[in-house]
C-alpha positions in Angstrom: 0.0 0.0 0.0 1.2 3.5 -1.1 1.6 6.4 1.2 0.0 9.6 0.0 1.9 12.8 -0.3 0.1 14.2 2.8 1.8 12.3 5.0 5.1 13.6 3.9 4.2 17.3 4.1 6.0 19.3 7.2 3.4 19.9 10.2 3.2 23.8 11.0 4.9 24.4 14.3 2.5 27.6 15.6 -0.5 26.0 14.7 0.8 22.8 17.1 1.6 25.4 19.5 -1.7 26.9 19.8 -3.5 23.5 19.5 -1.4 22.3 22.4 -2.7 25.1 24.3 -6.4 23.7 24.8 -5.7 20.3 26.2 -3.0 21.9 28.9 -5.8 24.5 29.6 -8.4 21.6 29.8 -6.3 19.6 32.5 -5.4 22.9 34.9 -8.8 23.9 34.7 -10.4 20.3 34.9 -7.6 20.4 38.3 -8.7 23.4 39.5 -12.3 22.6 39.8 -11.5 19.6 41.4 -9.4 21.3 44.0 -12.1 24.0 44.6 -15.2 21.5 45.1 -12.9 19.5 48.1 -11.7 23.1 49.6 -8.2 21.9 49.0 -6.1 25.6 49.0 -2.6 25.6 49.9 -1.7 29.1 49.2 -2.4 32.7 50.6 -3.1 33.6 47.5 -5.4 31.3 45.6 -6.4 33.1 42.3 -2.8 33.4 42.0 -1.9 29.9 42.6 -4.9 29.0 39.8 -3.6 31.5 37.4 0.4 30.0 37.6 -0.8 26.4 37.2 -3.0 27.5 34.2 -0.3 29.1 32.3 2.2 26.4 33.3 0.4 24.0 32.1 -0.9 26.0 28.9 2.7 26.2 28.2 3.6 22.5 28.8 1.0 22.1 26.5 1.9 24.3 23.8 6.0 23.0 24.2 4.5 18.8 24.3 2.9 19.8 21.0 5.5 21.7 19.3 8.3 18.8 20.5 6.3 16.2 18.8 6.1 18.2 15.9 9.6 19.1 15.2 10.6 15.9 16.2 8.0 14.5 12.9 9.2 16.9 10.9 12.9 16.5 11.6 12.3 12.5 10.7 10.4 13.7 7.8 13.4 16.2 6.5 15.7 12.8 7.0 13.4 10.7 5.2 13.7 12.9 1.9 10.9 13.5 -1.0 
């Protein structure tokens, strides 16, 4: 069975980035509402604590997708046309 050409084609790097965002997102906030409902706060400052776990994890996110990406594309750039 023949591979198609689409599957040789380089992914786009940003878009990965920005795609990776969502499911790091999801998981902070799906941990945050967790935390809230069972009172769980270890921090003085809680919206602070919610907002540094959102980005980090928005960020891992965005870095996991990116890393997957380049690592594709660099195996795709070895592979040749």
């Amino acid at each position: 069975m023949k591979r198609d050409s689409a599957s040789h084609s380089k992914w786009d790097l940003e878009s990965l980035g920005y795609v990776g965002v969502l499911p790091g997102a999801l998981l902070a906030v799906t941990h945050q509402i967790y935390a809230i409902s069972i009172g769980d706060f270890h921090s003085d400052y809680p919206f602070l604590h919610m907002m540094v776990e959102l980005i980090g994890a928005s960020l891992g996110g965005s870095l996991l997708f990116c890393g997957i990406g380049w690592i594709r594309n660099q195996h795709i750039a070895r592979q040749g046309p």
